[in-house]
N, C-alpha and C positions, 0 to 999 in steps of 0.2 A: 413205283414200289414204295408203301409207306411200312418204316420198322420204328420200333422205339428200344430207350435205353432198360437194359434188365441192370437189377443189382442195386439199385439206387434205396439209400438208409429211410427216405421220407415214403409212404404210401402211393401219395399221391403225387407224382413228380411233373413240376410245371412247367414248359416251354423251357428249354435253357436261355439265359442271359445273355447278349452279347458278348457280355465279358464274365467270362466262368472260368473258374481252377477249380478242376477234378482230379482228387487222388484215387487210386486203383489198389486195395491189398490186397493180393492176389494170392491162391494156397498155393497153384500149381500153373503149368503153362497153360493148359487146356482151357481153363478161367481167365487168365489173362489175354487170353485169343479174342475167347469168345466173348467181353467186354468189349475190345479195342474193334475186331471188326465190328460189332454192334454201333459203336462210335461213329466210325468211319463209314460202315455202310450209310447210316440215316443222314449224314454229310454228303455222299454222291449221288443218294436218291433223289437229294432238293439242290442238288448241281451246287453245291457250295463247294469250295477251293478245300481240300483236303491236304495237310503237310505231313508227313510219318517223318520224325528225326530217331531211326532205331535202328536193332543191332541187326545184320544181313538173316540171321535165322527167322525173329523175329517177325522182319520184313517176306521173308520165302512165306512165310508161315500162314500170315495175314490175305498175301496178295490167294494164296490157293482157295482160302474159306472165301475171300469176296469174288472170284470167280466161279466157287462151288454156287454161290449164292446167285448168279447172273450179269454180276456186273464184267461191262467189256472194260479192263485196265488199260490195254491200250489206248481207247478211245479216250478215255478221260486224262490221259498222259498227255494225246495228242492236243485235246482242249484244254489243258493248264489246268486243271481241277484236281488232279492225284499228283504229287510231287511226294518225293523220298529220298532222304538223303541219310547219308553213315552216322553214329550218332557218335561212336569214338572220334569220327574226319573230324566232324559237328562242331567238336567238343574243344579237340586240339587248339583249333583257330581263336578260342578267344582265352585258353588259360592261360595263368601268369603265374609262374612258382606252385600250380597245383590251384588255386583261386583263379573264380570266374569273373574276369574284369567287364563290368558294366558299358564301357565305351565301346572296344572289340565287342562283345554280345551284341549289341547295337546294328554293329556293323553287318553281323554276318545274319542276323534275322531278320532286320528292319526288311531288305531288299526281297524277301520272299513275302513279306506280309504287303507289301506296297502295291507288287506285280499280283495281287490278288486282288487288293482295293481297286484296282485300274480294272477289275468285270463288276464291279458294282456289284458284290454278294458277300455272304459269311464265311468266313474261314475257321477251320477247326485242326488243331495240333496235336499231334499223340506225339508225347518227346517222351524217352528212354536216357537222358542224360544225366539226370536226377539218380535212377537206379543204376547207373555204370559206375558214378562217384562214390555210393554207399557201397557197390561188392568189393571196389577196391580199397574200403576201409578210410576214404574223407568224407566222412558223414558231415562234418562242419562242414565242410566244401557242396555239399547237394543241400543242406538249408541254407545257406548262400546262395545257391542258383535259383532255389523257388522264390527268394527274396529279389532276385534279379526280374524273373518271370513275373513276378506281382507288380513291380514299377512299371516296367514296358507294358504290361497291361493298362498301367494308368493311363496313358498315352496312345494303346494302341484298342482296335476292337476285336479280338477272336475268343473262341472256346480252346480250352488248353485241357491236356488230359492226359497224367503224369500216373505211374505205375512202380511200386515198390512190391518186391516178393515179403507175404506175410511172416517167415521165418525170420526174416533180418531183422525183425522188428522184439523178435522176444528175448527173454531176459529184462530185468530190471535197470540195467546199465543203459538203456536205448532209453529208460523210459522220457526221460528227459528232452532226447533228441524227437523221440516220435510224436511228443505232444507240439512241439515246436515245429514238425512238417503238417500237425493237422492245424497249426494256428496257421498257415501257410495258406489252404486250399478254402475255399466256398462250398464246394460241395465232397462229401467224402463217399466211396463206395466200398462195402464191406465186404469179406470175404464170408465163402461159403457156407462156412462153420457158423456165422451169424445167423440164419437160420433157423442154426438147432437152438439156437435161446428160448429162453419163456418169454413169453409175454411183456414180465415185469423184468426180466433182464435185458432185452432187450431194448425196453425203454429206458432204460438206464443206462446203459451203452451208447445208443443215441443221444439221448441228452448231454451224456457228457461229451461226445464228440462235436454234438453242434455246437455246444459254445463254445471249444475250443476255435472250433472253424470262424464262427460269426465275432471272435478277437482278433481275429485278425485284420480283418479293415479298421476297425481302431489302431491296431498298432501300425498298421503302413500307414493313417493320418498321418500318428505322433510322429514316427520316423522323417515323413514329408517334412513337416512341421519343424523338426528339428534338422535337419537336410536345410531346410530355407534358411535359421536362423545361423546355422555355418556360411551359407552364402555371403549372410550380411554381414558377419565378422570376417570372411575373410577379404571383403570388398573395402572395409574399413581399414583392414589390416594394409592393405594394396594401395589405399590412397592417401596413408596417412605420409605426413611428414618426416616422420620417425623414423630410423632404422629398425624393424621390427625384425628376429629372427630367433632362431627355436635353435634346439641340439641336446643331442642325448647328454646320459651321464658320463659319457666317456667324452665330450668335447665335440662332437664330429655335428657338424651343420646340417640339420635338417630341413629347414624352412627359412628363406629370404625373401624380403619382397621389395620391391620398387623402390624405395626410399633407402634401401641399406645401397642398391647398386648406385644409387645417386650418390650418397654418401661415400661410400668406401671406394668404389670403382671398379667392384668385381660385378661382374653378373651373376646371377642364378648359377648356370651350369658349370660358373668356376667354382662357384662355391661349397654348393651341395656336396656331402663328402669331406667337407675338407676340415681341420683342425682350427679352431677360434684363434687360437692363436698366432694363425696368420697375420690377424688382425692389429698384434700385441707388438708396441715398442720392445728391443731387446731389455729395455732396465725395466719394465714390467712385467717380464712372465711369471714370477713367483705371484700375481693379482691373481691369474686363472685359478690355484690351488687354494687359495684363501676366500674365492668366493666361490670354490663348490664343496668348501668345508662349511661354507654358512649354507648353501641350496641341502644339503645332507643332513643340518639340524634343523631344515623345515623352516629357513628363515627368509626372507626375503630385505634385500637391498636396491634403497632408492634414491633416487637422483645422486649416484658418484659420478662426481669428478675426475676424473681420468681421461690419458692421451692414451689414440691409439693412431694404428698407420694405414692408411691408402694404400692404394694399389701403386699408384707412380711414385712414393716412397714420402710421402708429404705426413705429417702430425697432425692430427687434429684435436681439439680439444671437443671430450665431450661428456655427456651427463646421462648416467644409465644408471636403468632402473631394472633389475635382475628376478626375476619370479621363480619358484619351483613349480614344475608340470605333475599334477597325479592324474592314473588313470582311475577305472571306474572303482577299484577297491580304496582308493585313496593313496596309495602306495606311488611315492616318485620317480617318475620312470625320465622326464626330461628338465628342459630349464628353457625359460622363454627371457629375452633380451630385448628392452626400447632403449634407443642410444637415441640423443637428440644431439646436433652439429652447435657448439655454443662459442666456435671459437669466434668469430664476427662479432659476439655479444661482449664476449670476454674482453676484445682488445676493442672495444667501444669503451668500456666502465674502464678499463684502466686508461685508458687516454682520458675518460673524463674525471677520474681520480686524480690524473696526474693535472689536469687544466685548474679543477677543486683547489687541488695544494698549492700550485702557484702564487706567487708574491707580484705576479704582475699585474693582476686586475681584479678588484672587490666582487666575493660571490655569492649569492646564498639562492637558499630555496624555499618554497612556500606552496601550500596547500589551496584546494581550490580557494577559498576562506580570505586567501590573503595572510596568515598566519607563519613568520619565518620558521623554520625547522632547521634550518644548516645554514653557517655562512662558513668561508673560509678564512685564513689569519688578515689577508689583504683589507678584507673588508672591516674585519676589527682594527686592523690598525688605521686605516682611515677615520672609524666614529673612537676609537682613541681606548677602546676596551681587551682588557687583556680578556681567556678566552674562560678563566674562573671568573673573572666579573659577570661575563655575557651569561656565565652558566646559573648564577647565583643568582641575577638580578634581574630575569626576563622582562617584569614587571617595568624597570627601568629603563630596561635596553626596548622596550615596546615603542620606543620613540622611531626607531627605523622602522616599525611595521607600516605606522599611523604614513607616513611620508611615501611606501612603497605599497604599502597594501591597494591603492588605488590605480597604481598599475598593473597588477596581476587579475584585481579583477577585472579589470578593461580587456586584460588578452583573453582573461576566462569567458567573458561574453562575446569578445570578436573570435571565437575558437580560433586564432589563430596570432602569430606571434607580431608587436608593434613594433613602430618605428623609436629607434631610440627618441628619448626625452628627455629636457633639463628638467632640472628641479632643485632642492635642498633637501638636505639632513643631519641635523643636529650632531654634533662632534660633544663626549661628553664632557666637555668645559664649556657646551653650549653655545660655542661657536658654529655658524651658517655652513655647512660644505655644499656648496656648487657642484652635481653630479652631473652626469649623464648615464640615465640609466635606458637596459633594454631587458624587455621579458619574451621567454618562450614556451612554451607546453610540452614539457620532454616525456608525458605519460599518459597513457587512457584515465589513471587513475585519480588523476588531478593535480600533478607534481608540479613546480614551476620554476623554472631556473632563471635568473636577470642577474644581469653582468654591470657592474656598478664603478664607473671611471672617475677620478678627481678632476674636474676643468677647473680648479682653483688656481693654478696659474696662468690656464688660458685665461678665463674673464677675469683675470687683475691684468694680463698684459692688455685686451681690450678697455678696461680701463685708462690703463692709460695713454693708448692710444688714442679714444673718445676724448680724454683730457688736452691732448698735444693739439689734435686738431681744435677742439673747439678756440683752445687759448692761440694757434696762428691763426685761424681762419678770424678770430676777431683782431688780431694786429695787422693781419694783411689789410683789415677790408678800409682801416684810416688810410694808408699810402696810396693806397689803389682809388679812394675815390677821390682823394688830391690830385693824383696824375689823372683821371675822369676828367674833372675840372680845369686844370691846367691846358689839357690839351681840346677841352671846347674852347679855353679863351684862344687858347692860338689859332683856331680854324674862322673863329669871329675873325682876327685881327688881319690873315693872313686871305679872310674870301675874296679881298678886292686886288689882289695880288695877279698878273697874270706869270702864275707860277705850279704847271699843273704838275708837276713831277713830287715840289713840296704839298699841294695836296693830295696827293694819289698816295702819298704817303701818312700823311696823319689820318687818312682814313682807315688804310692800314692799321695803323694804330691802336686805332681808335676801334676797332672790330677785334684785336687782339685782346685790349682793357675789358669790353664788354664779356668778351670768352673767357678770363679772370675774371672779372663779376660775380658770374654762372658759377664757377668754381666754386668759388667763395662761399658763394648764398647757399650752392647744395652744402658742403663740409659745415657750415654753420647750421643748416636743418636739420643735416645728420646728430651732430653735437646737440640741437637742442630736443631732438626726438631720443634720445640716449638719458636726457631729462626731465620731459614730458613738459618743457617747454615750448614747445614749436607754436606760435600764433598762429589760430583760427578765428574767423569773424563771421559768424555764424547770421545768414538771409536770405529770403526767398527768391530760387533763381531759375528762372526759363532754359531748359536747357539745349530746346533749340536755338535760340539768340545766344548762346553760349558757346555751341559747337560752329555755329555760323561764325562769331567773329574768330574764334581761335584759327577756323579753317583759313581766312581770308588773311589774318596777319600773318601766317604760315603760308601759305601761297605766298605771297610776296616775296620771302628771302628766297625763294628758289625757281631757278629756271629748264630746273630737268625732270621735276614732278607734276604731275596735274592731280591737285585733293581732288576729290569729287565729295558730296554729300547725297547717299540716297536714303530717301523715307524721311518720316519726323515722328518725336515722341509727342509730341502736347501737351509735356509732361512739367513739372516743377519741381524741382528737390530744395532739400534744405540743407546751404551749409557753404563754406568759404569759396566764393567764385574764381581770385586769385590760385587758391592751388589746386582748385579741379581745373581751373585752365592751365596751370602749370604740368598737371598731370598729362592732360590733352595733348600740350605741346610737348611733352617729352614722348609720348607714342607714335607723333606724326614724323618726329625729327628721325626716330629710330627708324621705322617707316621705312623714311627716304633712304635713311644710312645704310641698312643692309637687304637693301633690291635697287641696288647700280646699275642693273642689267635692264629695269621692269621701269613704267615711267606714270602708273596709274595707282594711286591712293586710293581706298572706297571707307569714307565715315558714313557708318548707319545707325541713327539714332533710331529706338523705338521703345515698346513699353511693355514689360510679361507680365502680366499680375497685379502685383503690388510691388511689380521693379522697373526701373528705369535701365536699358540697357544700351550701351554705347560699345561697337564696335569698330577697331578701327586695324585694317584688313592691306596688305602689301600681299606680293607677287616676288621676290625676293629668295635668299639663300634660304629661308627656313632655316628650325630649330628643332634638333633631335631631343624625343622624348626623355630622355638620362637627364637633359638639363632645365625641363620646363618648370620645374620648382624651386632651383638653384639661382633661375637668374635674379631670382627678388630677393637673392641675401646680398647683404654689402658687401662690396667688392669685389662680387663676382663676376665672370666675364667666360665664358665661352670660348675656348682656345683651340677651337676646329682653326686647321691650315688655313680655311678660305677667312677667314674674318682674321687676323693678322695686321690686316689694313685699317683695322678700325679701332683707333687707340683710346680708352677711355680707361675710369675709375673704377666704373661699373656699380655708380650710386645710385643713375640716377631711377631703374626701373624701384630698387628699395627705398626709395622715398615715395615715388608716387604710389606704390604699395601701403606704406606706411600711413597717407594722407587720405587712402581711398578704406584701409579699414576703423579710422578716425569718423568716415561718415558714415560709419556702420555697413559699409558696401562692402564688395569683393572684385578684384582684377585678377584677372588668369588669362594663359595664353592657349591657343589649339593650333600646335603646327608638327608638320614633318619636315626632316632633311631635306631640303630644296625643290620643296613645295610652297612657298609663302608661311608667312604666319597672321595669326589673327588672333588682338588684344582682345579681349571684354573686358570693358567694366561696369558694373552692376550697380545702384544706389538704392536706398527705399524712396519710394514718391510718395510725396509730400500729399499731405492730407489739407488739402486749402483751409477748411477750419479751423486746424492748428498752426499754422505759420506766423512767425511773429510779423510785427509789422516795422519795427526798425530793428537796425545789423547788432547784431550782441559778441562781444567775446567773451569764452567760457574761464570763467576765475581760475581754472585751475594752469592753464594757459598762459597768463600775466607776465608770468614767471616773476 
């Protein structure tokens, strides 16, 4: 059976669209009948799923004329193609306060348009819910529901075909609402009375009706459109940092999100409802009145300062920024709240305000540039300026820049903060101060803070301590090479003696003298390396024949290690053979001393580059990384429980440091805690071209 649609405002009326909204103005029931069955019938003729959401008369009324008509209803009940349901039941299920909620809507229609999609055909809707809301006078509420119907459309594919009585419509008071149900529908179907028009009024009635109809897909775009960009504010709002929260003009919390329950410690469901002033210290409730006296003149306040309280009773400090809410007439109906948590910030700057003020340690600050902006009094009272001088005389005071500016940019280019460093800065009676300073980066923005220490009394007391020793280690070293002397003549006088006890003793001796010697000579190097005195005799030296004889005179005093030697450089360096072998031997002796347990040396001379490298390698306690820089300063020693036994000055690695960066080379160690260690040291090789050809010592050396 093929029927088609009667009534329709165009001539020529084309296939309907998947997705059609049809309004019906109907004069009378008999028109609205014979519409709707028209509808429906052409719907069960092409076996499409038919849904009737109307009123039981309605329903009695329709099912009679498409029976009069031929169709078996039951059959089509039984094959899921004619479904009917109550349109008040309909209706009930998804209102909220008398409005149609879009999510329930969902719920209760999705599940009949689904079980239609599952036979793979067209679905077609006659719904009466629209005309139930307008008799009972919420006509807002049924242009809300075709606005409902219009989304779901977006998303879903059927024909819809919606039916208002033409009398509810008149008067001028409706006209408003009626143009806004035809902005609603796609296609409109007139009532009977349309007809009787002429021609030219007829066209005219049409026209305007059509493009009321054909606005409305522009306006469900815009709506989308503006739907989606609520999405992105309120995902921003959800994810932001911020305590973000809304509330009427009477106080009461409308909107919370994520960041306030983190902050404050209430959740959502505690909230919603409740009085901001939960939020409020007792000595602050009189804030809420004085800032919705400013929200009421249209003002808004930013970044205050203010404590308010947590849930478990705690203070926080924080900075809010308070807005008035208007709606579409511009008229302020709320007030919207960013609180940002600043108390971690806060008691930061004031612990570094209070570090600032302190008299304990000189401070300032400087930009990336190097350019000071702030010191603290410590720091003036060290370069000796009161703090109107500093202020009056930058130009003068630029002398601490020139001396510190080249630390700030060294952290500025290593982004990151250095190890402290001596240095000097002029004191202004233009005296030297001996600093130690250190820099760090306390800002993206290029801010830079360095903490600036007097070691003026440290290096005068090293001073004279360099002093003391030098002047004993030169009175020791007359008596001691008297007693040297004295006691070869007695081993001369006493060899032919058969008296082993007295010589088992002067050798004794005699091995204690040479262990004073040692002492001596290093305290004397130290002292003259404090002067830049230390003799060097600068000549061409093989440094395989160099590690060979060190190894071999070192082998001999001992009978609990075995040196090894593997590989050769083939190399030649330039420069005093005496303290590169003195160097040698202080590595091997170390060596032996701390791997008591291990009984194999490994010396490996070879050559990188344009370097000659000597490595000289134990099996031994090892040495944790915290001290592998440490041990090349004077005096240091390494005070792990296990070495205890090993009593020394702990000169002597800081001299041969001292002697190896004299030949432009480098010594450095690679070990772990009782893993072995392993020395390098590194020389430039000698350019055969350039090597002198007899020993020179360098003038400045002389002393």
């Amino acid at each position: 059976m093929t029927r088609t649609l009667r009534g329709f405002s165009a001539p020529q009326q084309p296939e309907p669209l998947t997705r059609t909204h049809l309004v019906q103005f109907s004069e009378d029931e008999a028109s609205l009948i014979d519409a709707v069955s028209t509808f429906i019938g052409a719907g069960l003729a092409a076996e499409e799923v038919c849904i009737l959401i109307t009123t039981p008369s309605h329903l009695q009324s329709l099912e009679q004329r498409l029976q009069a008509e031929g169709f078996d209803l039951a059959l089509a009940r039984d094959s899921g193609i004619f479904i009917s349901r109550d349109a008040a039941m309909t209706l009930e299920c998804f209102l909220i306060d008398g409005e149609p909620d879009p999510i329930r809507f969902a719920e209760v229609i999705k599940p009949l348009i689904e079980e239609a999609g599952q036979r793979n055909c067209r679905v077609r809707i006659f719904g009466e819910m629209v005309a139930l809301l307008w008799a009972q006078g919420k006509r807002t509420a049924a242009v809300r529901l075709e606005a409902v119907w219009n989304e779901f459309l977006t998303r879903s594919s059927f024909l819809l075909f919606c039916a208002y009585p033409i009398q509810a419509m008149s008067g001028s008071r409706h006209e408003a609402q009626f143009t806004q149900i035809c902005r609603q529908h796609s296609h409109i179907v007139l009532p009977e009375s349309y007809t009787r028009l002429s021609e030219r009024e007829r066209g005219q009635a049409f026209a305007l009706l059509q493009q009321k109809a054909h606005s409305l897909e522009a306006e469900i775009a815009e709506r989308k459109a503006a739907e989606q960009h609520l999405r992105v504010l309120a995902s921003i709002v959800e994810s932001s940092d911020d305590a973000i929260l809304s509330k009427d003009l009477d106080g009461f919390i409308t909107s919370w999100n994520n960041a306030a329950e983190r902050i404050y410690g209430y959740s959502e469901q505690e909230m919603i409802g409740q009085h901001v002033t939960i939020l409020f210290p007792h000595d602050r409730h009189k804030e809420y009145e004085q800032i919705m006296e400013c929200i009421r003149r249209d003002e808004r306040i930013e970044h205050y300062e203010t404590r308010r309280r947590r849930k478990d009773g705690t203070e926080l400090l924080v900075s809010i920024t308070i807005s008035p809410v208007k709606d579409e007439a511009g008229v302020i109906c709320g007030v919207s709240s960013i609180a940002r948590d600043i108390t971690k910030q806060r008691l930061l700057a004031d612990q570094s305000q209070q570090l600032f003020a302190s008299n304990l340690i000189g401070i300032f600050l400087a930009d990336r540039a190097g350019t000071l902006q702030e010191v603290n009094q410590a720091f003036l009272d060290l370069v000796g300026y009161t703090r109107a001088e500093w202020q009056a005389e930058m130009e003068r005071a630029s002398f601490a820049a020139s001396h510190l500016r080249p630390l700030v940019l060294q952290t500025s280019q290593e982004h990151s903060s250095n190890a402290p460093q001596e240095t000097v800065i002029p004191h202004k009676s233009g005296r030297a101060i001996p600093v130690l300073v250190a820099v760090t980066c306390i800002s993206h923005g290029g801010t830079y803070i360095g903490f600036v220490l007097d070691i003026s009394e440290r290096k005068e007391l090293e001073q004279r301590k360099d002093t003391f020793i030098g002047m004993a280690s030169h009175e020791l070293k007359t008596p001691v090479t008297c007693l040297k002397g004295c006691l070869t003549l007695l081993q001369r006088l006493l060899a032919n003696q058969d008296n082993e006890k007295v010589l088992r003793n002067l050798t004794r001796m005699d091995a204690q003298i040479e262990k004073l010697t040692k002492l001596i000579n290093d305290l004397l190097d130290i002292s003259r390396m404090q002067t830049g005195k230390l003799i060097y005799r600068e000549e061409e030296i093989e440094v395989d024949a160099l590690v060979q004889d060190v190894v071999e005179s070192v082998q001999e005093t001992t009978m609990t290690h075995q040196l090894q030697i593997r590989g050769a450089s083939r190399a030649f360096v330039l420069g005093d053979r005496d303290r590169l072998g003195q160097v040698l031997i202080n590595l091997l002796t170390n060596a032996m001393k701390y791997s008591p347990d291990a009984h194999l040396v490994i010396v490996h001379p070879s050559t990188e580059g344009r370097q000659v490298l000597i490595s000289v390698q134990d099996f031994g306690l090892g040495i944790a990384k915290e001290h592998h820089h440490k041990i090349f300063e004077r005096f240091y020693q390494v005070t792990d429980q296990a070495e205890k036994t090993y009593p020394g000055l702990g000169i002597g690695l800081t001299i041969s440091s001292e002697i190896v960066k004299r030949h432009q080379g480098r010594l450095w160690v690679e070990s772990e805690r009782g893993q072995g260690a392993i020395f390098y040291l590194s020389l430039p090789l000698l350019q055969r071209a350039d090597h002198p050809t007899e020993p020179t010592e360098t003038a400045s050396e002389k002393g």
